[in-house]
N, C-alpha and C positions, 0 to 999 in steps of 0.2 A: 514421517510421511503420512501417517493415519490422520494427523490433525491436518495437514493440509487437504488429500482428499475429501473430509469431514469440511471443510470450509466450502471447496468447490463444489458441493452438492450443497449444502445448505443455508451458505450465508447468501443473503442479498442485498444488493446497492441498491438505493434508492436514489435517484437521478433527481436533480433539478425541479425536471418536470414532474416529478410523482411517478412517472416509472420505473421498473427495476429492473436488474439482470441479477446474473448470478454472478458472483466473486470469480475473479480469473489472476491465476499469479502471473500467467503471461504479458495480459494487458498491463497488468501492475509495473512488468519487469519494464516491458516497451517502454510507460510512462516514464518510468524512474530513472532508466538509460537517456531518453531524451530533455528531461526536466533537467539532468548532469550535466551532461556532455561529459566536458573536459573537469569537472569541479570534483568527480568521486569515478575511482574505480570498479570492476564488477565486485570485489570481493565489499566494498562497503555497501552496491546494489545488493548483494546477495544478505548482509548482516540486517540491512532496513526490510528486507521481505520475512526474514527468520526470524525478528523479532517482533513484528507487525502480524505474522502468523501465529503468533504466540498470543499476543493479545488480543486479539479476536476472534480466539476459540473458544468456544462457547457462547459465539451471539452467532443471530438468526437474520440479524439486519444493521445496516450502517449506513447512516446518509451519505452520500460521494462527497459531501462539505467536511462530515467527520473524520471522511477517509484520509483525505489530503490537509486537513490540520495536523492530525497523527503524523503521518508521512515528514511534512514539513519538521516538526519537534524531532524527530528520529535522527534526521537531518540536522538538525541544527546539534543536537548533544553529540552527535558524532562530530563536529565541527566542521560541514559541510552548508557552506549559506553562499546565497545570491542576492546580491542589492534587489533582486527584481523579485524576488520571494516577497 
């Protein structure tokens, strides 16, 4: 739980635009819930978020293009893929 709240304070997305927000597992979860649907369960939503918080403990920033290749890979070694991926 430490390294999570450690994340939500400190890491940042850099957006498309050159913007940035702060890291939220929520929007994370939202995304990953809708990105699925019917292709992965919550407990595989929940293993892509734990192990995705793991990995980027200890950075201070990540592009949102970084974020969603990670994601994507995480997905796919779990044997979760979409034609449309």
């Amino acid at each position: 739980m430490q390294v999570l709240k450690e994340l939500q304070t400190s890491l940042r997305v850099v957006k498309r635009d050159g913007s940035t927000e702060s890291f939220s597992v929520e929007k994370l979860r939202r995304s990953l819930e809708k990105a699925c649907r019917e292709l992965c369960n919550e407990n595989e939503v929940e293993r892509v978020i734990d192990i995705l918080i793991m990995e980027l403990s200890g950075r201070s920033e990540i592009t949102s293009y970084e974020l969603v290749e990670r994601i994507e890979r995480l997905l796919m070694e779990l044997g979760i893929e979409d034609s449309k991926w």
